[in-house]
C-alpha positions in Angstrom: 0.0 0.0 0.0 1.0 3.7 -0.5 0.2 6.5 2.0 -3.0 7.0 0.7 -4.2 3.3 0.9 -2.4 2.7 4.1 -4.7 5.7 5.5 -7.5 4.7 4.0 -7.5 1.3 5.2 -6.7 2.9 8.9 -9.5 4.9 8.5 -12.1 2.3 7.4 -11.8 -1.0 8.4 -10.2 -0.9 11.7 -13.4 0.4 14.5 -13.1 4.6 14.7 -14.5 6.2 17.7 -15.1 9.4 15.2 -17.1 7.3 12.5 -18.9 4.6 15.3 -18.5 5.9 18.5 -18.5 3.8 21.3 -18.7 1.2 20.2 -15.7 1.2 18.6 -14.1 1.5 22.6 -12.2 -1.7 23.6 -13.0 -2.0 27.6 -9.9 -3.4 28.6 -6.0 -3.1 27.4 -5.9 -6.4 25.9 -4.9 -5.3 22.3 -2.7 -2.8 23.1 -0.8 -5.1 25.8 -0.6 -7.8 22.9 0.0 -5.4 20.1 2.7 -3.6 22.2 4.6 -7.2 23.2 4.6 -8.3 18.8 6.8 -5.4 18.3 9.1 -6.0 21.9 7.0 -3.5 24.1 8.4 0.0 22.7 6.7 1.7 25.6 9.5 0.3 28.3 12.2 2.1 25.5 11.2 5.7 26.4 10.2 8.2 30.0 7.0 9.5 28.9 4.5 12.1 30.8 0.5 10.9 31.2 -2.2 13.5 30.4 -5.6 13.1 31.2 -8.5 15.0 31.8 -12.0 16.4 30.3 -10.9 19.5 29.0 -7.2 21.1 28.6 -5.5 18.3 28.5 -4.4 18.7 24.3 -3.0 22.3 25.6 -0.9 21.2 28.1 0.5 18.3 26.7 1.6 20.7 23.6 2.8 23.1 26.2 4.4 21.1 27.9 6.0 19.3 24.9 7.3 23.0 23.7 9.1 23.7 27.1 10.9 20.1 27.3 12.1 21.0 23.2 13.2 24.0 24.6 15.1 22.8 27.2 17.1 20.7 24.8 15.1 17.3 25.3 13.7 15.2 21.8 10.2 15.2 22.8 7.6 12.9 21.4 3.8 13.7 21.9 1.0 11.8 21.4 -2.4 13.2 20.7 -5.8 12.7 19.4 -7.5 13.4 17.4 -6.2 15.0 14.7 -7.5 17.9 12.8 -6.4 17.5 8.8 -3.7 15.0 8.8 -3.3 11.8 10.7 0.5 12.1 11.2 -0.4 15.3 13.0 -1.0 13.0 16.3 2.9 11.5 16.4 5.4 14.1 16.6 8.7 14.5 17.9 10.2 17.6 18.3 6.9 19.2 16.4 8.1 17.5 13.1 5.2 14.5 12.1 6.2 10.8 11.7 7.4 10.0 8.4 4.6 8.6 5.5 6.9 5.8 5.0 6.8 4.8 8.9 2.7 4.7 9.0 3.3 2.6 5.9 5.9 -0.1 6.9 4.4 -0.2 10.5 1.0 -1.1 9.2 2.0 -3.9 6.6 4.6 -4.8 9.3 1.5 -5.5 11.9 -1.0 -6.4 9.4 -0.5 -10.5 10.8 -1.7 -8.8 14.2 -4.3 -7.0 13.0 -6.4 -10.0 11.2 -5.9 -12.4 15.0 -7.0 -9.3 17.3 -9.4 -7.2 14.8 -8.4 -4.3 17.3 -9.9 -0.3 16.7 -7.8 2.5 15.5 -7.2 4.0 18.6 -5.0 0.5 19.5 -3.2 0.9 16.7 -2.5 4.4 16.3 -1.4 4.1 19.8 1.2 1.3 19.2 2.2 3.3 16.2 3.1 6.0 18.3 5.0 4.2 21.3 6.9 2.2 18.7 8.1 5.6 16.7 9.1 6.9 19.7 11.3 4.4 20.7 12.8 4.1 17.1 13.6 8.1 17.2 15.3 7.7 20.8 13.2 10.4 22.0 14.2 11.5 25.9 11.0 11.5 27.2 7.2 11.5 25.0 4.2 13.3 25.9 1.4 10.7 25.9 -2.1 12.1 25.7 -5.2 9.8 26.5 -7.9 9.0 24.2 -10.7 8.5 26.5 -11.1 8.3 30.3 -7.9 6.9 31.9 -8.2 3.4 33.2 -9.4 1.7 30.2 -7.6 3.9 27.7 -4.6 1.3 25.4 -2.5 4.8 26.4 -2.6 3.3 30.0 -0.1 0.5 29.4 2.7 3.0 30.0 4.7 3.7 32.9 5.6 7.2 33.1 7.8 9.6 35.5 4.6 11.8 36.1 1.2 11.8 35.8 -1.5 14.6 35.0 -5.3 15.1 35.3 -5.8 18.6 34.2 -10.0 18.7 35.3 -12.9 16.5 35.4 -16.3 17.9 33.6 -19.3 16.1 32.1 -18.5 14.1 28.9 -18.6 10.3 27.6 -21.0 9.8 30.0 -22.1 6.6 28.9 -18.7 5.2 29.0 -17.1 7.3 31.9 -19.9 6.9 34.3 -22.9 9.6 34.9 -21.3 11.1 38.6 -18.6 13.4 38.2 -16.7 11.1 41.2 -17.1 7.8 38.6 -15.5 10.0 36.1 -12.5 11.2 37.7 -12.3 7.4 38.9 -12.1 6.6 35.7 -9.5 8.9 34.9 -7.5 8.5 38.1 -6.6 5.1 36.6 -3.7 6.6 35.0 -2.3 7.2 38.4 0.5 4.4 39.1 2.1 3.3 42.1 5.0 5.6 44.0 4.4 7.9 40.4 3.6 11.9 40.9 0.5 13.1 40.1 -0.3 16.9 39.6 -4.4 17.8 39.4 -4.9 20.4 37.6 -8.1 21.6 38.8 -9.9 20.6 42.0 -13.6 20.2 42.8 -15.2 19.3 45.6 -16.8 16.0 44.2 -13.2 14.5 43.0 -10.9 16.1 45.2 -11.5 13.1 47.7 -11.3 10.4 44.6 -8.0 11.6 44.0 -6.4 12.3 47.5 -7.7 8.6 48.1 -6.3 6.9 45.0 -2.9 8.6 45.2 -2.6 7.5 49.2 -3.3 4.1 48.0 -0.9 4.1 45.8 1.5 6.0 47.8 1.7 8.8 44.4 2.7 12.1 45.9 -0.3 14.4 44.6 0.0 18.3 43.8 -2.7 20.0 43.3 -1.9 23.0 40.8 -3.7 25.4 42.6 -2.0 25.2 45.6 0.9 26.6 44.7 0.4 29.1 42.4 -2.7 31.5 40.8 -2.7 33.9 38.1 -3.3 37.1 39.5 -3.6 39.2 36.1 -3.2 39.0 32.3 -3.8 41.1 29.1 -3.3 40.6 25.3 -0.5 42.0 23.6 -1.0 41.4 19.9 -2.9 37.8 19.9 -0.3 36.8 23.2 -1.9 36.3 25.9 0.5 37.7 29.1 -0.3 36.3 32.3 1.0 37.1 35.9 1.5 34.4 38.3 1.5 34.3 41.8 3.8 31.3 43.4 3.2 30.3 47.3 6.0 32.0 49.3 7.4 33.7 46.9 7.1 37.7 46.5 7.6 38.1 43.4 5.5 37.6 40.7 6.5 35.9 37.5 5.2 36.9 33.6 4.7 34.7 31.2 3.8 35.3 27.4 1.5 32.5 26.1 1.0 32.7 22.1 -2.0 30.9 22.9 -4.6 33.6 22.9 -7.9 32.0 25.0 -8.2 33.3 28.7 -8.9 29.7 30.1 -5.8 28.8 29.2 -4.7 30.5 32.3 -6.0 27.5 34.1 -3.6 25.6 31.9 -0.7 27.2 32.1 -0.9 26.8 36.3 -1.3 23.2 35.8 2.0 22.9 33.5 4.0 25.3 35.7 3.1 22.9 38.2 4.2 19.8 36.2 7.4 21.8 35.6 8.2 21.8 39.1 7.5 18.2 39.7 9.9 17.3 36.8 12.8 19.5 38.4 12.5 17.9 41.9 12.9 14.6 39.8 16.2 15.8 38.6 15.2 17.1 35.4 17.0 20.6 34.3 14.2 23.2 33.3 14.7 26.2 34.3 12.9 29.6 33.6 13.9 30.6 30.5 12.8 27.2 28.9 9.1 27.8 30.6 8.9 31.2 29.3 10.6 30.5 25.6 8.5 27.5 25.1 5.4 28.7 26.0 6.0 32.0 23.7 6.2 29.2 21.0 3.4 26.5 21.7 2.1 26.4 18.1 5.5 27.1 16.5 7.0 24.3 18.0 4.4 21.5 18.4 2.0 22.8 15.6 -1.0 23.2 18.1 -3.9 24.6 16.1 -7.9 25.2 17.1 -7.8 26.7 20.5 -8.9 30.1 20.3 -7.4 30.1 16.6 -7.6 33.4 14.7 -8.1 33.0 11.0 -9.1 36.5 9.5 -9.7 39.9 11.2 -12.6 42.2 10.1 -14.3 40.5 10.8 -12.3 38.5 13.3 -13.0 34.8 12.7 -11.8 32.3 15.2 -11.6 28.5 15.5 -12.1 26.8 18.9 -12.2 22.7 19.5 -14.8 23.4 22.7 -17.4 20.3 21.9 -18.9 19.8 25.5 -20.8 21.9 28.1 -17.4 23.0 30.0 -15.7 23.4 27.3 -18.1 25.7 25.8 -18.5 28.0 28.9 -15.0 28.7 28.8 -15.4 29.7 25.3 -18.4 32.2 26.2 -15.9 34.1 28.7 -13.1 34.2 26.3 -16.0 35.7 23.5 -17.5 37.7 26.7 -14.1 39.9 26.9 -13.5 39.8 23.1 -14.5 43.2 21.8 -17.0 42.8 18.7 -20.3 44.2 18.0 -22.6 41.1 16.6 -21.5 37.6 17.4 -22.3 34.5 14.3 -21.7 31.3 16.0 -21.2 28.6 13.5 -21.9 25.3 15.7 -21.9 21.6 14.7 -21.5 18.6 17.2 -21.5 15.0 17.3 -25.1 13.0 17.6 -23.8 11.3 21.5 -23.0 14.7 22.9 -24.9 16.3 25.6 -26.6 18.6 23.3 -29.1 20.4 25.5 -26.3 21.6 28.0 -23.9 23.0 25.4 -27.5 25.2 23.5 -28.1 26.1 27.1 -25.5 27.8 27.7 -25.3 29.7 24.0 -25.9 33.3 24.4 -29.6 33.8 22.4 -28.3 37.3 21.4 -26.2 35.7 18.3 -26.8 34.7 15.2 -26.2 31.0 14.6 -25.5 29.0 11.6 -25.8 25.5 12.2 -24.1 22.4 10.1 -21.9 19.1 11.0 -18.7 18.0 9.9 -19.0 15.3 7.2 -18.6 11.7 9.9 -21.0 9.3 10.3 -21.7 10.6 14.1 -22.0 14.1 12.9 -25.5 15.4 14.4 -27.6 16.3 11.0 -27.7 20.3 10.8 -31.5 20.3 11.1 -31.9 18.6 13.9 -29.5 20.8 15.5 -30.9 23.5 14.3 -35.1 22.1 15.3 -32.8 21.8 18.8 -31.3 25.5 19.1 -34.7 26.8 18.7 -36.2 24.8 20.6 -33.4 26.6 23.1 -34.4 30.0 22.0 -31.4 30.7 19.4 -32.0 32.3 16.1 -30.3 30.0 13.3 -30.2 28.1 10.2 -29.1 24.8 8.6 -26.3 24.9 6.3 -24.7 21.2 5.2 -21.1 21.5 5.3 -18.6 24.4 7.8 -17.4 26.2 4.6 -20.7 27.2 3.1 -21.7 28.1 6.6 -18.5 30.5 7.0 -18.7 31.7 3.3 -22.4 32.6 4.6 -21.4 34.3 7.9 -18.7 36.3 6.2 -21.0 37.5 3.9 -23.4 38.9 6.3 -20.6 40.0 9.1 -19.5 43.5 9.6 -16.0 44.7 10.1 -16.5 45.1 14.0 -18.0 41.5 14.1 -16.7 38.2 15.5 -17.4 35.1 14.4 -16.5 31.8 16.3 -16.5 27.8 14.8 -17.0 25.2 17.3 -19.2 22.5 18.3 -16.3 19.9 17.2 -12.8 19.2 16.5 -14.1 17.2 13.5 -16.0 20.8 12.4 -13.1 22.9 13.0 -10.7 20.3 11.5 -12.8 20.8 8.0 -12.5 24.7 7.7 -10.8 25.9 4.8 -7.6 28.3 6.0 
């Protein structure tokens, strides 16, 4: 097979949570376990970090990865999904795995494939822990997939482990309490193996402080330590000021990650940061700060708060559940604009009612779906935002909707894309 076919045949005939959903999720870590030990377990080969979490946890893992390059370290990171290319969920040191790996590794496990019948996700993930160990990388950022336990991400052993927050979403595979959730993710949490939270709640606060005891994991909770205490913009940067526990001074950092929540963010990978220099790894401030300055210049990180044109400004954000989406609305609540056109498409197993809830009925909206199988038909979302009191129409595809909205927006106006990585992963740049 060439690239093309290679993808193709990744795409359709292994189980795809983005085409199927879950029922494409494998409920235990038998493939990956078996996968992993055919090609002589390339996740023992390589120190790797453990991300996990609701929302955030695709920023910090980039953020993270573009401190450790900066500090001189070949980073790997792992992340799903993808927005136009497969390859862009390997990386090391921002660059994508090479074509001709996907290809050789996929004929090479092809015998594996036909005994286990495993999903995407399994394989993907195997791909990536076996490319890391063949580029020699020092230590590999390893996102989850889904939850934390159960996820074929979980067969690693890693020097530190992180939960940025815990929020409604995959309900029906996660559990429908937010303390079964953050069970679920607290999986990733291994014995003697730091953890940092990123955000606390009272519901999962106790999950965590009782997992980590039992597993003697020395827990930091971000917050703790340090809050930011101020930021502004300064063109598209975002410039935060954090406050550090016993210490006077304030420290500034430039993020060229433009979204406010990211603030939440950045505490929980300063935090991380620190964790990794008490282990005796050399990071000091001037990687922090230069890495962060270049998150999406180093690791390629694209849809968070994304600007695309000015006058009107149009931005790109990956938001897809309830949480997610109210941190949106304060980022477009301080965002200066006169008339806001939302352009919103989700997938058909997400809590749809709690994400139109929270939409602002002020806006114009233009709903539509990306073109997957589990994309939510424009219609009915639309029948469903009215239904919620927003003023919208149906358009089939996320370009004709933005050719529409740009068409009807003034110079003063904003208009935001979200609903779905899928959606925002189909927008024409």
């Amino acid at each position: 097979m060439n690239y093309k076919e290679t993808i193709s045949y990744l795409f359709s005939r292994l189980p795809m949570y983005s085409r199927i959903g879950a029922a494409a999720y494998k409920p235990n870590l038998d493939n990956t376990i078996e996968l992993c030990a055919s090609i002589g377990n390339p996740q023992t080969k390589f120190k790797a970090i453990h991300v996990a979490g609701t929302n955030g946890k695709g920023s910090v893992s980039h953020m993270l990865a573009a401190i450790l390059q900066s500090a001189g370290y070949k980073t790997g990171l792992y992340t799903s999904p993808h927005l136009k290319d497969f390859r862009e969920r390997i990386k090391v040191n921002g660059q994508m795995i090479d074509r001709e790996f996907v290809i050789n590794f996929t004929e090479g496990i092809q015998p594996m494939i036909n005994k286990l019948e495993p999903s995407f996700f399994e394989i993907t993930v195997a791909m990536a822990f076996d490319f890391f160990a063949h580029e020699k990388v020092d230590i590999a950022i390893i996102e989850t997939g889904l939850g934390g336990r159960l996820d074929s991400t979980n067969i690693i052993t890693p020097v530190l482990s992180i939960i940025t927050n815990i929020g409604w979403d995959h309900m029906n595979i996660l559990g429908n309490s937010l303390e079964k959730i953050a069970s679920e993710k607290a999986g990733i949490i291994k014995p003697g193996i730091p953890i940092v939270i990123g955000e606390e709640i009272p519901e999962t606060k106790p999950v965590f402080v009782n997992i980590a005891s039992e597993k003697k994991s020395p827990i930091t909770f971000a917050g703790d330590t340090r809050s930011v205490v101020n930021w502004n913009w300064e063109d598209h940067n975002l410039v935060l000021e954090v406050a550090e526990a016993h210490h006077t001074d304030h420290k500034k950092y430039v993020l060229d990650l433009g979204g406010i929540y990211q603030a939440k963010n950045l505490v929980t990978v300063l935090s991380a940061c620190s964790v990794l220099q008490s282990l005796g790894w050399p990071i000091n401030d001037s990687n922090i700060k230069t890495g962060l300055k270049q998150v999406k210049k180093l690791t390629g990180l694209h849809g968070r708060w994304e600007i695309i044109h000015t006058q009107p400004l149009v931005v790109l954000d990956v938001a897809h559940n309830a949480e997610g989406i109210r941190q949106l609305l304060q980022q477009i609540e301080i965002t200066e604009h006169r008339h806001l056109y939302i352009i919103l498409g989700m997938v058909n197993d997400k809590d749809t009612s709690a994400v139109l809830a929270a939409m602002p009925q002020q806006a114009t909206y233009y709903f539509t779906k990306a073109q997957i199988p589990r994309a939510l038909d424009e219609n009915e979302l639309a029948k469903r935002g009215t239904d919620a009191g927003l003023r919208g129409t149906g358009f089939a595809d996320v370009n004709t909707a933005l050719k529409s909205a740009l068409a009807k927006a003034d110079r003063e106006d904003l208009i935001v894309v979200c609903g779905s990585v899928f959606l925002v992963g189909e927008v024409e740049l």
